[in-house]
C-alpha positions in Angstrom: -1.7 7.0 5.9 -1.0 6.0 9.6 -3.0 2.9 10.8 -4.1 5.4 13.7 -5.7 7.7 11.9 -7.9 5.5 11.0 -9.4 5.0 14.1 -12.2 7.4 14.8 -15.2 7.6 17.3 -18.3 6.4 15.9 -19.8 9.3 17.7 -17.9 11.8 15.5 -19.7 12.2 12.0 -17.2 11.9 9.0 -17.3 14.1 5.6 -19.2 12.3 2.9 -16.5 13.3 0.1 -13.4 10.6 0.1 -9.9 11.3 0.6 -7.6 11.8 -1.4 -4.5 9.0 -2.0 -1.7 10.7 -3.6 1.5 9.0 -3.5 4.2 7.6 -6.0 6.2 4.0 -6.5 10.1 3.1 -7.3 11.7 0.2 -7.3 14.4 0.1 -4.3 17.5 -1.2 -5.2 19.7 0.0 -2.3 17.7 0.1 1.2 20.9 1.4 3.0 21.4 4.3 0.6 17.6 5.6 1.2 17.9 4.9 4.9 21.1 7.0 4.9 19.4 9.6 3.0 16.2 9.6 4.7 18.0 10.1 7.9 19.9 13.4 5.9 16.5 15.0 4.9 15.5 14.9 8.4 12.5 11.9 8.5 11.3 9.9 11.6 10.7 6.4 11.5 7.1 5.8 12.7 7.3 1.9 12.7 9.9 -0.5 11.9 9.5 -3.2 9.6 6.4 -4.8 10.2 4.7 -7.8 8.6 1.5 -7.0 6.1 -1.2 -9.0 4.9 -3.9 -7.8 2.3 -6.8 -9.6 0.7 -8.4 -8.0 -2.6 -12.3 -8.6 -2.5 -14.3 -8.0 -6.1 -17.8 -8.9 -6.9 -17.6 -11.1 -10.4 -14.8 -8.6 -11.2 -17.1 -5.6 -11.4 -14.5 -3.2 -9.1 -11.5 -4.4 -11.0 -13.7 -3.4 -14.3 -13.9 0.0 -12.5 -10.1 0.3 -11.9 -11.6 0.6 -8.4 -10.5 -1.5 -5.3 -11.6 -3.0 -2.1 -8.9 -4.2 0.3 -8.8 -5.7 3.8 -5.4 -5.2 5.2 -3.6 -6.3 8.4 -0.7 -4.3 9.8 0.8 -5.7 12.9 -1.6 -5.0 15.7 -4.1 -2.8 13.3 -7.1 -3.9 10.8 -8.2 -1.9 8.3 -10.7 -2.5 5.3 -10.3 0.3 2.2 -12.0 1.4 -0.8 -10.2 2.8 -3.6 -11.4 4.7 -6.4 -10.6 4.7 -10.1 -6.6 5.8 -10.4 -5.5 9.1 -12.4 -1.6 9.4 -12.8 0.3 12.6 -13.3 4.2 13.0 -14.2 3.9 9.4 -12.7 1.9 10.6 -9.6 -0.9 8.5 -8.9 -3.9 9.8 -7.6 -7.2 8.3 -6.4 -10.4 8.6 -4.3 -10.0 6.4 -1.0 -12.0 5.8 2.0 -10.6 4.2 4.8 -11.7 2.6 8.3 -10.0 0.7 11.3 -11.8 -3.0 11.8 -11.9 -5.4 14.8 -10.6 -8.2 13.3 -9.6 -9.1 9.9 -11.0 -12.2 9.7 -14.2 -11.3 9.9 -14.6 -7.9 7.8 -13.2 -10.6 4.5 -16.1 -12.5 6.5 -18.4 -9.6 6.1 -17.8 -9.0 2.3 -17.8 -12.6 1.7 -21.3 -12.5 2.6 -22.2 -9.0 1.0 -20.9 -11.0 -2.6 -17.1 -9.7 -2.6 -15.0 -12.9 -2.8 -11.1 -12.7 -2.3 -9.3 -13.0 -5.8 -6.0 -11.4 -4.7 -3.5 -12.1 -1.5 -0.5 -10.3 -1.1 2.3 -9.8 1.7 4.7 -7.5 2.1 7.1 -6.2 4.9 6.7 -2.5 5.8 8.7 0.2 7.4 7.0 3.6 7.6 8.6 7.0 7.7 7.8 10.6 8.1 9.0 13.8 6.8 7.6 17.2 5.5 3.7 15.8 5.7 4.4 13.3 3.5 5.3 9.4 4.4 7.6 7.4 2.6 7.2 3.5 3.0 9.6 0.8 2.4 8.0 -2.7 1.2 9.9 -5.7 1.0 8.0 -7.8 -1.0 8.3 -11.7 -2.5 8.9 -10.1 -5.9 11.4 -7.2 -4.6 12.0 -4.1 -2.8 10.0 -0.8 -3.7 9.7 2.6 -1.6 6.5 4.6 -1.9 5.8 8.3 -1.2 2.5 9.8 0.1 0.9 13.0 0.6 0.6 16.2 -1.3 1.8 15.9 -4.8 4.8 18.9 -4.7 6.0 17.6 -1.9 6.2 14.1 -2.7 8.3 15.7 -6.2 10.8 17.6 -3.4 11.0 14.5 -1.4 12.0 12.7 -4.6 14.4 15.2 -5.7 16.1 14.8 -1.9 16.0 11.0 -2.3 18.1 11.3 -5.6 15.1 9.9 -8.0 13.4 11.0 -11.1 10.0 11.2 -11.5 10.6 8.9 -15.0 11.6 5.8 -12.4 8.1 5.6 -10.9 6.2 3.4 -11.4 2.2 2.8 -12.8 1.8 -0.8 -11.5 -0.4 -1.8 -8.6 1.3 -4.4 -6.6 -1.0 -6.7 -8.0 0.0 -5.6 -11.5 3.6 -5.6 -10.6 3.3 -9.5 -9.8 1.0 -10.4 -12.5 4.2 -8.8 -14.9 6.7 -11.0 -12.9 4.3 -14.6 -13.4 4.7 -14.3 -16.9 8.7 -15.1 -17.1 8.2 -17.1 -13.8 6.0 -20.2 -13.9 7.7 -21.0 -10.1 5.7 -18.2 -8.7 2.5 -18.8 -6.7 -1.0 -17.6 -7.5 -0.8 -15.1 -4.6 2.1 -12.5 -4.1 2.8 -14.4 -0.6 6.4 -15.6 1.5 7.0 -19.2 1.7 6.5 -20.7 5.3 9.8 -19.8 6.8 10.4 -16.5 5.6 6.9 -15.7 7.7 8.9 -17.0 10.8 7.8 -14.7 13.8 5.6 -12.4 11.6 
């Protein structure tokens, strides 16, 4: 989802059922190659690489209990706080209730959960170039632990898109990002609590 369409006029009522997030994971292991063949299938960059930062808010762990999610999230210029829904996967498709909503400031919607009971547990960063192409939007995240592409938007086009981008649906991936690093901690007693850069790989972000 594009951090504008998230921004809506509070004068507009919204539809009380949640969206839908349907998108898929892969590991990345040759950013040219996808570049080259996004550029083949047609796609538009939307934004370049840009820097991310998301804090994970629970309440004594009862979302996490769940499988559900709450999420502030800072993309270059845009703010945006998220719920997510317990996760259902399909032929490695994963698919969840979300509701979504540009804020002010970052700072103070973590502020605003802090004092509603929802502590941070979880930071992580990532770098994050968006595309589009045939309604659906494939992201590129570089990440401290890797690089991984994403695909979102309705489920048989995300399988053509896929197929176009020369991967099978038995490479995605199940993990959260989250549960991606908490994996990559156990063989690496160097890493951080938080999936976050050092200091001078943040330089100018």
């Amino acid at each position: 989802m594009r951090p504008e369409d998230t921004q809506s006029s509070i004068l507009i009522p919204q539809s009380s059922a949640m969206a839908q997030e349907i998108e898929v994971k892969f590991p990345l292991s040759d950013r040219n190659e996808l570049t080259r063949k996004l550029h083949e299938i047609g796609a538009t960059r939307l934004y370049p690489e840009t820097f991310e930062d998301n804090i994970v808010l629970d309440r004594r762990g009862e979302l996490r209990t769940r499988g559900a999610l709450l999420r502030v999230r800072k993309f270059g210029r845009y703010s945006l706080a998220t719920f997510k829904g317990p996760m259902s996967i399909e032929g490695g498709i994963k698919s969840r209730e979300e509701v979504q909503t540009g804020v002010e400031s970052f700072e103070l919607a973590i502020q605003l959960f802090d004092s509603l009971g929802y502590k941070p547990v979880f930071r992580y960063q990532k770098y994050r170039e968006v595309w589009r192409v045939r309604d659906v939007e494939v992201v590129i995240d570089r990440t401290p632990i890797g690089n991984y592409f994403e695909i979102e938007g309705p489920m048989e086009i995300i399988r053509s898109v896929a197929t176009d981008l020369g991967m099978n649906m038995d490479q995605a991936l199940r993990l959260s990002y989250a549960d991606l690093y908490r994996q990559h901690r156990r063989t690496r007693a160097d890493l951080p609590e938080n999936m976050v850069f050092a200091p001078e790989e943040l330089a100018g972000a």
